[in-house]
TORKOL-4160 file (C-alpha; in steps of 0.2 Angstrom, whole numbers, padded with zeros to 4 digits, m for minus):
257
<pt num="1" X="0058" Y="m0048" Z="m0097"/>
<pt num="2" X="0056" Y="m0035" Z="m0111"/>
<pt num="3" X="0069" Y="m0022" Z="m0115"/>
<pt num="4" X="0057" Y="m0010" Z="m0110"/>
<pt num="5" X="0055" Y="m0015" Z="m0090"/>
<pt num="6" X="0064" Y="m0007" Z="m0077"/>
<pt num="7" X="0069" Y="m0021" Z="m0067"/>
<pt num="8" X="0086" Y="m0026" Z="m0068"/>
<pt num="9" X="0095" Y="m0046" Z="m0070"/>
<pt num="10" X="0102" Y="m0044" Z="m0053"/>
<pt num="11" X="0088" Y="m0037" Z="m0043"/>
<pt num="12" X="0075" Y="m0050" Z="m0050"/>
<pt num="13" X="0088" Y="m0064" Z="m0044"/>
<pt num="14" X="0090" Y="m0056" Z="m0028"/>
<pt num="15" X="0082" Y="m0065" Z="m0013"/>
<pt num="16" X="0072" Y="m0057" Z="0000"/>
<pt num="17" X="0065" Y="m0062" Z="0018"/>
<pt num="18" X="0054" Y="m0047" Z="0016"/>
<pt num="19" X="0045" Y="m0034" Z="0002"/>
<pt num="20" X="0036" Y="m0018" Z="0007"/>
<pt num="21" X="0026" Y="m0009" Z="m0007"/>
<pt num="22" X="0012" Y="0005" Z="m0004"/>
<pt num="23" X="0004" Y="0017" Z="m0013"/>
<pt num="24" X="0003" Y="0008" Z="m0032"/>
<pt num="25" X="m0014" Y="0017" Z="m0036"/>
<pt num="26" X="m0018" Y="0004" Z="m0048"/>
<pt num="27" X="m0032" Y="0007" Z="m0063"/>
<pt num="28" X="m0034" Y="0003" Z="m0079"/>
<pt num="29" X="m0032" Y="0020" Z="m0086"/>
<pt num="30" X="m0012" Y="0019" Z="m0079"/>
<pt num="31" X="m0006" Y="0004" Z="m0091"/>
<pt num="32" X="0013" Y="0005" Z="m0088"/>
<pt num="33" X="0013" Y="0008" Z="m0069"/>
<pt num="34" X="0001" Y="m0011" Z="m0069"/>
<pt num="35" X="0014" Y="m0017" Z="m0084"/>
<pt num="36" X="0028" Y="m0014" Z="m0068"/>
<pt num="37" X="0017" Y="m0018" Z="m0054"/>
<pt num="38" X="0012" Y="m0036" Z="m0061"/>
<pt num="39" X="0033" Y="m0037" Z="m0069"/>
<pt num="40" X="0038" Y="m0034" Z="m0050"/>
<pt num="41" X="0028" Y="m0048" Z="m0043"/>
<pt num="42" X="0031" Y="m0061" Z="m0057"/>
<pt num="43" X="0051" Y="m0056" Z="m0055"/>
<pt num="44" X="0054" Y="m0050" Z="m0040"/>
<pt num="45" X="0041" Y="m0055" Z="m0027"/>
<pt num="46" X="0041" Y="m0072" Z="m0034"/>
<pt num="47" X="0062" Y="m0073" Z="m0026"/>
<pt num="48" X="0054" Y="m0066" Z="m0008"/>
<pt num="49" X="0047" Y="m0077" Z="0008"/>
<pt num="50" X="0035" Y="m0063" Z="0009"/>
<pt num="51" X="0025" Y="m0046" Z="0004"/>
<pt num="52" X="0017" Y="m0036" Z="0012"/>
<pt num="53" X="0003" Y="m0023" Z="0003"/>
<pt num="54" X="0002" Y="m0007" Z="0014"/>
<pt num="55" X="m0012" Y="0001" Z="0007"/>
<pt num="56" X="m0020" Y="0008" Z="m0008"/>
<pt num="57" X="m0013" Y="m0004" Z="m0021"/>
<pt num="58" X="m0029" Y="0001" Z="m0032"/>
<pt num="59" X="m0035" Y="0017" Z="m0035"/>
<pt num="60" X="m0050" Y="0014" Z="m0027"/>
<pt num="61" X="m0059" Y="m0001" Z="m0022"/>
<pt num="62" X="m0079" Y="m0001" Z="m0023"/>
<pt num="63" X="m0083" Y="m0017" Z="m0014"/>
<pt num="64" X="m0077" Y="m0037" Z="m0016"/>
<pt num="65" X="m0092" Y="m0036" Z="m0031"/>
<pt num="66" X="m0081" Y="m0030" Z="m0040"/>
<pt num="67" X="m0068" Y="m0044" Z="m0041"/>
<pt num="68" X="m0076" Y="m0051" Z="m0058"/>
<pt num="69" X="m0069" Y="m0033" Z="m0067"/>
<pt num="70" X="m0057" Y="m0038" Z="m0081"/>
<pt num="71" X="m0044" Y="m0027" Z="m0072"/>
<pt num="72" X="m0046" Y="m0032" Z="m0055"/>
<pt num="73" X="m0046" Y="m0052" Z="m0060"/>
<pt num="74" X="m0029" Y="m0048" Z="m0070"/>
<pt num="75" X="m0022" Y="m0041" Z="m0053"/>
<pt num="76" X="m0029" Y="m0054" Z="m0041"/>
<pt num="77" X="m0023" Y="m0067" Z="m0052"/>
<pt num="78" X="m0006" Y="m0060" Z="m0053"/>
<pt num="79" X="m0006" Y="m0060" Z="m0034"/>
<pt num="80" X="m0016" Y="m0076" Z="m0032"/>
<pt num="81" X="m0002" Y="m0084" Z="m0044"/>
<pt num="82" X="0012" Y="m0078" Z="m0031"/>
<pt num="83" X="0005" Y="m0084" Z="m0019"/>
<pt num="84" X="0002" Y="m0104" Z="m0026"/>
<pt num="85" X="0022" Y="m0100" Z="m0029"/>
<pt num="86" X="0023" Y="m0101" Z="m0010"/>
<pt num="87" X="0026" Y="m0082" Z="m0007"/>
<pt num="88" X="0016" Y="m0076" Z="0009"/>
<pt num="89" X="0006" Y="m0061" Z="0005"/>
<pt num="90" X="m0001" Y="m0047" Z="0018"/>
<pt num="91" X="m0013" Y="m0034" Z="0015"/>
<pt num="92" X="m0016" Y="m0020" Z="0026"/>
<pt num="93" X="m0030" Y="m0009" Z="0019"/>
<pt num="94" X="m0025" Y="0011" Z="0012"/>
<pt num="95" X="m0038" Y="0025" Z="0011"/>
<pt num="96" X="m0042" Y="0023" Z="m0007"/>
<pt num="97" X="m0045" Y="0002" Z="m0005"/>
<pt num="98" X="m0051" Y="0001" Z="0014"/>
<pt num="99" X="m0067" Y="m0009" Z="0006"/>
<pt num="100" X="m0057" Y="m0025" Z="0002"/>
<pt num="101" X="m0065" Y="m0038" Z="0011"/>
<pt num="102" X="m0061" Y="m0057" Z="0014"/>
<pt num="103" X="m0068" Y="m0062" Z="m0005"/>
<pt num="104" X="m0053" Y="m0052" Z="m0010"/>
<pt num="105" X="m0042" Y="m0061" Z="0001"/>
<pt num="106" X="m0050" Y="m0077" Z="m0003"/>
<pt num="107" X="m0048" Y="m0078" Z="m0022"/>
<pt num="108" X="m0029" Y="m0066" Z="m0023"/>
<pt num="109" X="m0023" Y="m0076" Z="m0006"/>
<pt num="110" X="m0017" Y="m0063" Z="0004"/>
<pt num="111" X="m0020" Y="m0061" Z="0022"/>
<pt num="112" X="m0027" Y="m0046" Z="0029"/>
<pt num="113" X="m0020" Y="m0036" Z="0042"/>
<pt num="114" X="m0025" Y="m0024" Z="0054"/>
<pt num="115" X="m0016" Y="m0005" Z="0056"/>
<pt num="116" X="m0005" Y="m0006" Z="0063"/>
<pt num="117" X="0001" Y="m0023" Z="0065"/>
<pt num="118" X="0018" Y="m0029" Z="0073"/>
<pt num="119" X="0030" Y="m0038" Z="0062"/>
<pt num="120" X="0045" Y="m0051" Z="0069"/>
<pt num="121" X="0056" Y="m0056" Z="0055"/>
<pt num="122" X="0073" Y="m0068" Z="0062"/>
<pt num="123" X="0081" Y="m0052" Z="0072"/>
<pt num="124" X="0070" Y="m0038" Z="0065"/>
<pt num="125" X="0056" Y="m0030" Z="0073"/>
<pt num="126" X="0044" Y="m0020" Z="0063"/>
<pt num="127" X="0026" Y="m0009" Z="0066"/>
<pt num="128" X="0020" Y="m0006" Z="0048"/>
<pt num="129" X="0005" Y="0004" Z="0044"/>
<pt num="130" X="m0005" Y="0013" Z="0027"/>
<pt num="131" X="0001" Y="0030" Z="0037"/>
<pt num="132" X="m0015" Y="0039" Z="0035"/>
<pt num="133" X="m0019" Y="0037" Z="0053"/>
<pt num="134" X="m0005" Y="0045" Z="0058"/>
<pt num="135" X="m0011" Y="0063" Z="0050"/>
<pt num="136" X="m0021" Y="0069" Z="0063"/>
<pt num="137" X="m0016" Y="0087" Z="0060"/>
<pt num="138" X="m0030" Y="0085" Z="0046"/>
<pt num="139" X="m0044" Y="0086" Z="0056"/>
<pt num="140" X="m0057" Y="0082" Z="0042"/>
<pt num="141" X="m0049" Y="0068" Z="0035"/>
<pt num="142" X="m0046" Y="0060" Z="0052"/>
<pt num="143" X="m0065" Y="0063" Z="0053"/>
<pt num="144" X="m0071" Y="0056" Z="0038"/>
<pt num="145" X="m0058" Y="0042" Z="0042"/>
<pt num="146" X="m0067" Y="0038" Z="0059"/>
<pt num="147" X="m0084" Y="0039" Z="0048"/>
<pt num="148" X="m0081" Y="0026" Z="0036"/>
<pt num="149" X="m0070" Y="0014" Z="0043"/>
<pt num="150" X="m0086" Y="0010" Z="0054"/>
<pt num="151" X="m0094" Y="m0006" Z="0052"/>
<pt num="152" X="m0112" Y="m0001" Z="0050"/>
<pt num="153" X="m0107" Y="0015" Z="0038"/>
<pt num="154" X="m0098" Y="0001" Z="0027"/>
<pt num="155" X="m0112" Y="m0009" Z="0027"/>
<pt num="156" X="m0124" Y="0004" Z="0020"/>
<pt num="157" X="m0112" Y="0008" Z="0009"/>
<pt num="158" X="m0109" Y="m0009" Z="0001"/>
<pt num="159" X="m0128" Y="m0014" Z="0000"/>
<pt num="160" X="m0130" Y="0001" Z="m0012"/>
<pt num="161" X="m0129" Y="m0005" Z="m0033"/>
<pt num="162" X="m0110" Y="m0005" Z="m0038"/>
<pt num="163" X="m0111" Y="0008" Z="m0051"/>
<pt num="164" X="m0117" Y="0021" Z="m0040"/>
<pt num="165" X="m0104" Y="0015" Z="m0025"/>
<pt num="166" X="m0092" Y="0020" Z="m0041"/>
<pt num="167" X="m0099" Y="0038" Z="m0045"/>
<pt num="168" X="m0099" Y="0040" Z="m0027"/>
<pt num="169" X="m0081" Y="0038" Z="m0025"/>
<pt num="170" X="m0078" Y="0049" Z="m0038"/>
<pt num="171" X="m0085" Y="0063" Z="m0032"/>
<pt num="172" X="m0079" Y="0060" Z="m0015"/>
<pt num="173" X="m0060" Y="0058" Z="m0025"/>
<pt num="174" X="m0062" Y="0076" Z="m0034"/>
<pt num="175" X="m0069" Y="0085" Z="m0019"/>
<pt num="176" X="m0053" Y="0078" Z="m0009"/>
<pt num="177" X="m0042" Y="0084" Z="m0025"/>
<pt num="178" X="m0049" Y="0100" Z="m0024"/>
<pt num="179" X="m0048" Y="0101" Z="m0003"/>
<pt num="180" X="m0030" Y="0096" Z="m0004"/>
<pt num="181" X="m0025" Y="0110" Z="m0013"/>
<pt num="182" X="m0030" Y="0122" Z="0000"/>
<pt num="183" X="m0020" Y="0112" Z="0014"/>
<pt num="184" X="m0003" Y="0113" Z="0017"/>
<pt num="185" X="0008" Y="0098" Z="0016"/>
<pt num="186" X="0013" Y="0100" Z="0034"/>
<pt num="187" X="m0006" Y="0095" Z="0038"/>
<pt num="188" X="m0005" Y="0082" Z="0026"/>
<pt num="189" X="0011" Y="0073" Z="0033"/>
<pt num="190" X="0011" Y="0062" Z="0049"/>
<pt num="191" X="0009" Y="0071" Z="0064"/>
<pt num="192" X="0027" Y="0069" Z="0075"/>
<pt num="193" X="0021" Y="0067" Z="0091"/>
<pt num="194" X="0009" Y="0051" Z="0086"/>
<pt num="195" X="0022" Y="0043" Z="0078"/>
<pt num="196" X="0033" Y="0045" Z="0095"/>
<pt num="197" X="0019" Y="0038" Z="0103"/>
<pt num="198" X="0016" Y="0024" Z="0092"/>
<pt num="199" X="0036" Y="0019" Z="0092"/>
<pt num="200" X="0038" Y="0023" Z="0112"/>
<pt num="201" X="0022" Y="0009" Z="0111"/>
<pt num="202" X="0033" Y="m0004" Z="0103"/>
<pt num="203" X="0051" Y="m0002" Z="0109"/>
<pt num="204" X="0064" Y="m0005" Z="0095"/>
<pt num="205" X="0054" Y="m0009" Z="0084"/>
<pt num="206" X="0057" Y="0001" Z="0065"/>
<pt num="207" X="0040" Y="0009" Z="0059"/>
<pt num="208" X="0037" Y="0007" Z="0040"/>
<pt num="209" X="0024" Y="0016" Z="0032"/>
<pt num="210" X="0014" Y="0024" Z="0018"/>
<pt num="211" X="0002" Y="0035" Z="0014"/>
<pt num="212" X="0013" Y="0052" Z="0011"/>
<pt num="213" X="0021" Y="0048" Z="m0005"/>
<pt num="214" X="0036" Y="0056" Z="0004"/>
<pt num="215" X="0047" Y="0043" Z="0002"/>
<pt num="216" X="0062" Y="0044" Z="0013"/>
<pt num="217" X="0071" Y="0037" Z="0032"/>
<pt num="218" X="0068" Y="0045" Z="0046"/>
<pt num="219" X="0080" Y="0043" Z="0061"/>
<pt num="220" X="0072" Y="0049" Z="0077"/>
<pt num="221" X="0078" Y="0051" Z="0094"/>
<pt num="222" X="0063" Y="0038" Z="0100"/>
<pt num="223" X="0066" Y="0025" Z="0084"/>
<pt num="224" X="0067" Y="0023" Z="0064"/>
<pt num="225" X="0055" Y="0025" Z="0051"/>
<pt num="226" X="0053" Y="0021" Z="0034"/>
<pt num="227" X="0043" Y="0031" Z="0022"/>
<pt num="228" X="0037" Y="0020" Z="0006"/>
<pt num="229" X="0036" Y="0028" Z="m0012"/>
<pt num="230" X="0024" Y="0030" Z="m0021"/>
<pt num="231" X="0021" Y="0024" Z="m0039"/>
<pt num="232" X="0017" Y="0031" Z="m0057"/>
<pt num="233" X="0027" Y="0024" Z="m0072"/>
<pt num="234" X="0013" Y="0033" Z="m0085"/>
<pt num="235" X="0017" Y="0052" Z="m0082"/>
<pt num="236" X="0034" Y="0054" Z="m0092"/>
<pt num="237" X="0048" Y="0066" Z="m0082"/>
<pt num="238" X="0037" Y="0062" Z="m0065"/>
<pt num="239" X="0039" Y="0041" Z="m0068"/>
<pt num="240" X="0046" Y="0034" Z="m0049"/>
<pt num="241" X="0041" Y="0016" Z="m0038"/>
<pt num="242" X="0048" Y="0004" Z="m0029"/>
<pt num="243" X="0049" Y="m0006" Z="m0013"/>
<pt num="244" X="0060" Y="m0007" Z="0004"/>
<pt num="245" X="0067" Y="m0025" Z="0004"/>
<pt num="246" X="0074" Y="m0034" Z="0018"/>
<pt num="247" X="0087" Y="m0047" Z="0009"/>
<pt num="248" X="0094" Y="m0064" Z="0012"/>
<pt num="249" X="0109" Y="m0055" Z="0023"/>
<pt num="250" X="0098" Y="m0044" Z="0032"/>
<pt num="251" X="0100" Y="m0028" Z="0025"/>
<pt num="252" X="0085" Y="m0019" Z="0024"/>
<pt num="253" X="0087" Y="m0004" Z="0010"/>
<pt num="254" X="0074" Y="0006" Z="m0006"/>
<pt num="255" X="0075" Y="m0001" Z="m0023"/>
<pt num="256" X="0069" Y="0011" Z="m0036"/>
<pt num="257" X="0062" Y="0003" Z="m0053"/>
């Protein structure tokens, strides 16, 4: 562990029933935050029965053709090396990497989920999810969610050459960019009334989630949730990450790297 990595002695000895992580936005263009990424699974993963992805590790994910990248092999090693360690790890896909497909899974050995899924840990009951299902107060995005998260509209899509899947996704990323910054965030955030539904669905059950980078614990009337952080270690003042563990006692609490 170099002097330089923001993980602590006593939380990489720490043992864990349970990791949650979201939102990581991995690329090769954001060094440090992959330099902490790959630190937490190698020294603090490596101590839990389990982790579970909830979306949009990557930036963005063009197809499982891409799997040969230099980048992406360091990360699916990284993962694939966890989970030889006997560390269990779930993937439920995001927005941005909703195009990782079973050659993914195969070669990084993480199981993949659907959203939401239901979670049972020794007394614990959990409904986890990316969260970007739960916006519906952004009619578009809720549109072109429905749009590509069909079978025959991914299929097309993969059968096209790589690099233009990439320059695609590129232009779809900066006209997103530039819609956002006429919505307000109250669109962008999980609609209340879907969540009630989704908790009232699954009584007792705490929901954990992604997606919003509004990272915070919500105590409602109908149940708990859990928001994830976000991640971005290569932006100076704006440098934050980390998980929501559920430890060897039971406790379930953030960790900020």
């Amino acid at each position: 562990m170099s002097e330089s990595s923001p993980i602590s002695t006593n939380i990489a000895q720490k043992k864990f029933h349970a990791l949650f992580v979201s939102d990581i936005h991995l690329s090769d263009s954001l060094p440090q935050t992959t330099s902490v990424f790959l630190g937490f699974l190698s020294e603090i993963a490596v101590n839990a029965e389990r982790l579970y992805l909830l979306g949009d590790l990557f930036e963005y994910w063009a197809g499982d053709d891409d799997c040969s990248d230099r980048y992406n092999r360091q990360i699916i090693n990284a993962l694939r090396e966890l989970s030889d360690s006997g560390v269990k790890i779930f993937w439920l896909a995001g927005n941005r990497d909703f195009l990782v497909g079973h050659m993914f899974a195969q070669q990084s050995g993480v199981q993949l989920l659907e959203d939401p899924t239901q979670v049972h840990i020794d007394q614990h009951h959990f409904i986890i999810s990316h969260g970007d299902a739960l916006c519906t107060d952004d009619l578009d995005y809720i549109k072109f969610r429905g749009m590509v998260r069909q079978a025959g509209w991914q299929s097309a899509f993969l059968a096209k050459p790589l690099a233009e899947r990439k320059a695609i996704i590129l232009s779809m990323r900066q006209a997103s960019n530039a819609e956002q910054q006429n919505k307000s965030m109250q669109i962008m955030d999980v609609n209340q009334d879907d969540v009630k539904t989704l908790l009232q669905e699954f009584p007792g059950a705490t929901l954990i989630h992604g997606h919003t980078h509004r990272n915070a614990i919500h105590q409602e009337n109908y149940g708990l949730r859990y928001v994830l952080p976000d991640w971005d270690y290569d932006h100076g003042a704006n440098r934050r990450g980390g998980f929501l563990g559920l430890d060897s006692t039971g406790n379930l609490e953030f960790t900020y790297l």
